[in-house]
N, C-alpha and C positions, 0 to 999 in steps of 0.2 A: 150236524153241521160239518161241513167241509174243511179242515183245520189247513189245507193248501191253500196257496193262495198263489196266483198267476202274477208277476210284475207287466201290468198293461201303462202307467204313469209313474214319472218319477221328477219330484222336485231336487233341481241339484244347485246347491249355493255356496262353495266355499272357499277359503282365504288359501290353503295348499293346493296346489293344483299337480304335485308331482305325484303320478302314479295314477291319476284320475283318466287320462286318456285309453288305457283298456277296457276300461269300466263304460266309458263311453262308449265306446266302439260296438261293446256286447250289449250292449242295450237298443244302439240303434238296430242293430243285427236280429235283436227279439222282438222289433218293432214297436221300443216303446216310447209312446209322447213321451220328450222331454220339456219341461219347465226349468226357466232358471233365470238370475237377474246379473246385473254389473261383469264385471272381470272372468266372472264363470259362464256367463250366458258368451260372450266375445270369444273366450277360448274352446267353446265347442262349435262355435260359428267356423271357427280359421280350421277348424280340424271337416270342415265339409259337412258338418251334422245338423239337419234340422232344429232349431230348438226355440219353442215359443216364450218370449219375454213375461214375466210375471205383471208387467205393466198393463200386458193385453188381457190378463186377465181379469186383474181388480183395476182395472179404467183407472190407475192413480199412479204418477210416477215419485218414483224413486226420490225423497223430499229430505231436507235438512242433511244437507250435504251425504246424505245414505245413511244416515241414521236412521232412517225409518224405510225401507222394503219391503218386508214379505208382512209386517204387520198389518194384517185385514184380514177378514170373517173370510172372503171367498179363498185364501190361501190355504187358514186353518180347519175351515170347515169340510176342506178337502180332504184334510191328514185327519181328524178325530171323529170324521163321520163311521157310525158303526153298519156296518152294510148288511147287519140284518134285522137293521131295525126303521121301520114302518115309517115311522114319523121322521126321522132322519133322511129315508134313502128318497121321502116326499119333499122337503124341504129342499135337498141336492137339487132335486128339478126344480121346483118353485125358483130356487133363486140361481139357478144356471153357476150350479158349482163343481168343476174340474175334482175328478176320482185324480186322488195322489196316493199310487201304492208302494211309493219309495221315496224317500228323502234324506240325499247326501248331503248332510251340513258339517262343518266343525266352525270352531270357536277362533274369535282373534286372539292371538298370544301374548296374553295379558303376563303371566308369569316372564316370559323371555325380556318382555318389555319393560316388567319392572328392575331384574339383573341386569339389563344393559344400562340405568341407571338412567332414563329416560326424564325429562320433566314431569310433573304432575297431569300436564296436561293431555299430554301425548300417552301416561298411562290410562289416563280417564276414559279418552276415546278407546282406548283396546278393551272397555267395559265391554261384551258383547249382549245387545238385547235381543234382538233379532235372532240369533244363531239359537242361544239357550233356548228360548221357547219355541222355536221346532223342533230342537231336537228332545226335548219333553213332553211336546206335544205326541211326536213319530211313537216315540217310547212309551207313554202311556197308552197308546192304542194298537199295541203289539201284535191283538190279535185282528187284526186287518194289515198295518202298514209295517212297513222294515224299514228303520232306520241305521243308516251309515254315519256314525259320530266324531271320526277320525279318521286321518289317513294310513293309521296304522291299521285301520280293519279295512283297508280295501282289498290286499291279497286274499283274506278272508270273505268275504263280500264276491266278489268275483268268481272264486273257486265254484260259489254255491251257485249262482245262478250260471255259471256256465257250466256244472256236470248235472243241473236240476231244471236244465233247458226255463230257466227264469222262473222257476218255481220257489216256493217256501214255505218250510212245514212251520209251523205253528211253535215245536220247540228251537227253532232257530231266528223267528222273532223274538223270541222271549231271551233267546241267549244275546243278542243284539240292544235290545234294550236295559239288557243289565250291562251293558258295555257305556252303553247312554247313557244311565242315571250315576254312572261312575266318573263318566268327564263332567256331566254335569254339578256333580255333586263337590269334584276334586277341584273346580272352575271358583264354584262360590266361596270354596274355602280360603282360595289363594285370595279374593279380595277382599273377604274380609279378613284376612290376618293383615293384609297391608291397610285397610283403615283402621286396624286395631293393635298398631304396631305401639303403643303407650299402654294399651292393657287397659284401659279405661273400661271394658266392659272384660267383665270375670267369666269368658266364656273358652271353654277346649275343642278348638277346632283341629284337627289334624289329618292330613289325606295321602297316604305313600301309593300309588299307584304303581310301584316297581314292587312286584310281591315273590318270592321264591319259597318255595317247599325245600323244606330240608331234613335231613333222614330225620333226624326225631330231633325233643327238645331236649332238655337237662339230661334227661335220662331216655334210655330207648322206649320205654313203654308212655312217654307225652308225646304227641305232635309237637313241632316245631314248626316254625316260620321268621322270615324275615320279610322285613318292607322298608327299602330305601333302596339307593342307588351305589352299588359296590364301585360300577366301573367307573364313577368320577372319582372315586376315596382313591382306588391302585387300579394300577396295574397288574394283571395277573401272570406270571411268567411261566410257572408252574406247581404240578402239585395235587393234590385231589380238591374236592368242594370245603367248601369249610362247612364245618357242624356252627350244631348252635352254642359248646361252650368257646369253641376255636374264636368264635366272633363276639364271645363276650371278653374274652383274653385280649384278643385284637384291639378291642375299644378302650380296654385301659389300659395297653401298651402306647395305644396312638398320645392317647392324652398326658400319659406320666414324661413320653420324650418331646410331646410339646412343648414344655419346661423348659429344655434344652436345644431347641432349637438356636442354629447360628451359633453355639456353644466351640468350645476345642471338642473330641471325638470322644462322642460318647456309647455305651453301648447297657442296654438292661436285660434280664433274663426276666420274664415272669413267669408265676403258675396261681393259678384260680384267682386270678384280678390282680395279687399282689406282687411285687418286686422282690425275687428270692437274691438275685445277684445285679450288681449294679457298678460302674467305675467310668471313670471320666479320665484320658489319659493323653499323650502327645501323639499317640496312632491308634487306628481304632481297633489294629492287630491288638494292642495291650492291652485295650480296653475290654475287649472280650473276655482276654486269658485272667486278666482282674475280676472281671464278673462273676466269670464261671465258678473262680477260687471261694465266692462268696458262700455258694451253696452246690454244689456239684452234684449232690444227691435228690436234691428240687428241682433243678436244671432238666433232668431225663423228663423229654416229654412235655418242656416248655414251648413257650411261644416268644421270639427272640427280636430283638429292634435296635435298629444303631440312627445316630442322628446325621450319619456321614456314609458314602459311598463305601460299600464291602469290596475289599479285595483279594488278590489271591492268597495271600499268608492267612487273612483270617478265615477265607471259605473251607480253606484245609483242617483247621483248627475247628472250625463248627459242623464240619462234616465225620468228623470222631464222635457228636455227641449227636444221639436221635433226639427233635425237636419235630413240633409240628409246625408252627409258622416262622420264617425270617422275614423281616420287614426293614427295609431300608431307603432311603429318594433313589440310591443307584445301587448296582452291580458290574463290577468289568467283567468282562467276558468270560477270563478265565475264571473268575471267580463262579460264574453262573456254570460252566460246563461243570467243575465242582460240584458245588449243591445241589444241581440238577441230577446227579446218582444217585439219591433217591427217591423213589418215583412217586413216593406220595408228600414229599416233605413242598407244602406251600411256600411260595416265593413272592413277594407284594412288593410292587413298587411302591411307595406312599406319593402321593399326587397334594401339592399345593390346595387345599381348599377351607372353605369355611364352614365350621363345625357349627350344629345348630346353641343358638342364645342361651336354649333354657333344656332343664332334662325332665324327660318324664319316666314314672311309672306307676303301675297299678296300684292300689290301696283299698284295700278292703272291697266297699262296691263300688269304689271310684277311682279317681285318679291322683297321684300327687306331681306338680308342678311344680318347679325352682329355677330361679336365672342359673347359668352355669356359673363355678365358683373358678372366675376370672382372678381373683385374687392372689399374684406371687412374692412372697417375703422376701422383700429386698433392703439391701442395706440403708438406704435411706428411712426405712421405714421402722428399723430398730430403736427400741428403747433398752438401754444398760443399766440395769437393776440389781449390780452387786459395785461393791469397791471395787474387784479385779475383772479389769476388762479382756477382752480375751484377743487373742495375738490375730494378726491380719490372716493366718493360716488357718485358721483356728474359726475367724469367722465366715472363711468360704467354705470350709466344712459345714458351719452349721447354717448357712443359706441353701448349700448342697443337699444336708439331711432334711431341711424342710420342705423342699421341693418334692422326695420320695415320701417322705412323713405323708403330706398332702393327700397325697394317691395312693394309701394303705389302708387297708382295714382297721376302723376304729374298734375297741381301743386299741392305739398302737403307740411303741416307743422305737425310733431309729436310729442305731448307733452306727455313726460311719468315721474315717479314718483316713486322708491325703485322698479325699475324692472318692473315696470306695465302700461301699456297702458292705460291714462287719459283720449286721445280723438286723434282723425287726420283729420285735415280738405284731402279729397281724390278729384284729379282732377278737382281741378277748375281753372278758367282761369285769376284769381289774388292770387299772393301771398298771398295778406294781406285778400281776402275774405278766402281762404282756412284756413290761423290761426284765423280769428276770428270766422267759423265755426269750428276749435277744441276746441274752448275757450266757445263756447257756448253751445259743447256737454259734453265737461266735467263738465261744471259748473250743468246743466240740472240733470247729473249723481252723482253730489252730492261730489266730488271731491274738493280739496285743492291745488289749482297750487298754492301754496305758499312753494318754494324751488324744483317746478318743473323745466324739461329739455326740451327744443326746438330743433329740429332738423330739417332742410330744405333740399330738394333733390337740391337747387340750390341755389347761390350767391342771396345775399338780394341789389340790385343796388337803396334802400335807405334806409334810417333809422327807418322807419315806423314799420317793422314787430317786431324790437327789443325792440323799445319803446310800441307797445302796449302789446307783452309779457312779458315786465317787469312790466307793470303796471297792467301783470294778477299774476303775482307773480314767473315768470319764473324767474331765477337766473344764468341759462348756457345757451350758446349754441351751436350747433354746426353745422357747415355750410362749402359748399365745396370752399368758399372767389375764388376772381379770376375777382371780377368788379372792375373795377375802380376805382367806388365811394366807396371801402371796405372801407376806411378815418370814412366816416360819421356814419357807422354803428358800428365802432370801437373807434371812439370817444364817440357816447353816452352810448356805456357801460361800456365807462372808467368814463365819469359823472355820472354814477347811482348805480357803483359798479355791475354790470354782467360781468360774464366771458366768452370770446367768446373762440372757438376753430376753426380752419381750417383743414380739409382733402385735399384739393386741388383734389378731387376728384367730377364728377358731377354727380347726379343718378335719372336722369327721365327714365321717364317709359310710354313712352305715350300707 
């Protein structure tokens, strides 16, 4: 069998029309029938091009305001006829049915149409029926027909039959139709996550069709990959590619100074997910030199985030310390010629966007789902659960330390101080080891928890963590209460004068 295949017909029916006039043009030039209906059939007409209506083929016009076109046997029996088979290639002629050995379709933009925030009704119509089942039909019968599924494979599409003088081997249908069965498949997902936006059916549909290889994963000897869309998240200024940890770093920088968004000038240091240095101050110059103070020896090597424009005093300042990603909504100029010496250090801009609902990942042989934990401890939402309440400074501290708490490795304790990140014991598997490794990285660091804040991602179920942070000099706390034994820990710090606070909120983070 002859795995080439000559393009002699070609059905063309689509909603983009930019970039499709080449393609036209090379096809009339190989002399091939073209078929096609509505707006595509009109715009190869004005371009001087033969092109016979699909109407004159299946005797039936264009019905239900065009919801209904190309659906009929003589269209599709064109596209899945297999041409070396007997009873089929009899059939063709019995029923006088048009050879279709190409078919350019794509889909109506049902995704863009739901983001523009369109009516129900007007996303309804961008349901495509017509489109999808040619371009599935093209695709399932690869080895006769080439299907065109999008405009973004037209440069592609074109190249071949113009250096294959209209030709096509058999592995480049097949590579064409796994480009098909990828809009099509990325097509269904989008509507039905938007009819299943209540979660009424327990089902994990998910489709990134923005896919990127990257040097390896965790480690050098795993592949890696990513699938989503960088260039909507930032801007890229400069820098090398980001790896796969660079972009786990990234995603809980974005999300810890989400927190702070519209805040006075903040700025975080992180390393492997967690927040090593952190300060909130009246310039983001200070903010930085506060952070760094937090941890300077975590810091090498970090991935670094301010929630306000960098400028030149802080670029000078951040360009003393090797980091791999700065992340900020801006840069002044001179700050960027700064940072920009050296040559692998990434540069992001962070871009206004909406972060997805819910998070996923892997489990065992499946997957685990959760809404994303929207949830931020705020003052109205405090419950005061000792006699001594705690001083107005005192409780922006510990609304401060809850926010970093939040986005730390369970278990974790966070001790911070006038805005500033002291130390954080990160995911250990005792409470009381995780605070007395924040107690003994701040102390290391030079630090004064004497009228610091404690804050716990979860209920303290004994007395232990409150008595040894008051006997580091902690004076508040704040914790999401909800044990039992909340008695004991609220007893001792009504005996020792601490103030405790409750969220009734819990925030691990495994």
């Amino acid at each position: 069998m002859n795995n080439t295949k000559t393009i002699k017909s070609a059905l063309i029916s689509v909603f983009h029309k930019d970039g499709l006039e080449p393609i036209v043009k090379k096809l009339n030039e190989l002399n091939v029938t073209i078929y096609s209906t509505g707006g595509t059939e009109k715009f190869i007409k004005d371009l001087g091009i033969n092109v016979i209506p699909v109407e004159d083929v299946t005797s039936y016009p264009s019905i239900l305001g065009g919801r209904v076109k190309t659906l009929h046997p003589k269209v599709f029996g064109g596209i899945l006829n297999r041409q070396d088979h007997e009873g089929d290639i009899a059939e063709m002629q019995e029923y006088q049915i048009p050879q279709l050995d190409l078919v350019i379709v794509d889909l109506y933009p049902f995704e863009k149409t739901v983001a523009s925030g369109a009516p129900e009704q007007d996303i309804i119509e961008k349901i495509d029926i017509g489109g999808i089942s040619l371009i599935r039909a093209a695709a399932k019968n690869f080895k006769d027909t080439v299907i065109v599924s999008s405009m973004e494979q037209y440069d592609e599409f074109l190249a071949t039959i113009t250096n294959n003088n209209g030709k096509t081997s058999i592995s480049e249908r097949k590579k064409f139709s796994a480009k098909a069965f990828n809009v099509s498949s990325h097509y269904d997902t989008a509507i039905f996550n938007y009819f299943n936006t209540d979660d009424e059916e327990a089902a994990l549909k998910i489709s990134e069709t923005e896919g990127k290889i990257l040097r390896y994963g965790e480690n050098p000897h795993q592949k890696g990959y990513f699938f989503g869309d960088l260039d909507a998240m930032f801007d890229k200024l400069h820098g090398k590619e980001l790896s796969y940890n660079n972009l786990l770093d990234v995603d809980a920088a974005v999300n810890l100074m989400n927190e702070f968004k519209g805040e006075a000038p903040t700025f975080a240091i992180l390393k492997h997910n967690n927040a090593c240095g952190f300060a909130q101050r009246e310039t983001i110059h200070q903010a930085y030199v506060d952070a760094l103070a937090g941890d300077p020896v975590s810091a090498f090597g970090g991935i670094l985030i301010a929630n306000t424009e960098i400028d030149k005093a802080t670029a000078e300042e951040v360009h003393k310390l090797f980091c791999e990603v700065v992340i900020a909504p801006a840069f002044t100029n001179e700050a960027l010629d700064i940072l920009k010496g050296k040559k692998n250090r990434v540069l992001l801009i962070q871009k206004e966007i909406e972060l997805p609902k819910t998070t996923v990942r892997t489990c065992l042989n499946g997957a685990l789902v959760q809404d994303r934990d929207n949830i931020t401890d705020a003052l109205d939402g405090l419950s005061y659960a000792t006699n001594n309440k705690p001083s107005e400074n005192e409780l922006k501290d510990l609304l401060f330390a809850s926010k970093i708490c939040k986005h730390t490795k369970s278990n974790t304790i966070v001790l911070v101080k006038n805005n500033q990140l002291c130390a954080s014991g990160t995911g250990q598997t005792s409470r009381v080891d995780a605070l007395r490794q924040a107690i003994e990285k701040a102390t290391n660091f030079g630090f004064d928890l004497n009228g610091s804040v404690m804050a716990s991602d979860a209920f303290f179920p004994f007395p232990d963590c409150v008595e040894i942070a008051n006997k580091a000099g902690v004076k508040s706390v704040i914790q999401p209460g909800g044990s039992i034994k909340d008695q004991l820990s609220i007893d001792y710090c009504n005996e020792n004068n601490v103030a405790m606070v409750f969220t009734g909120t819990r925030h691990f983070k495994h």
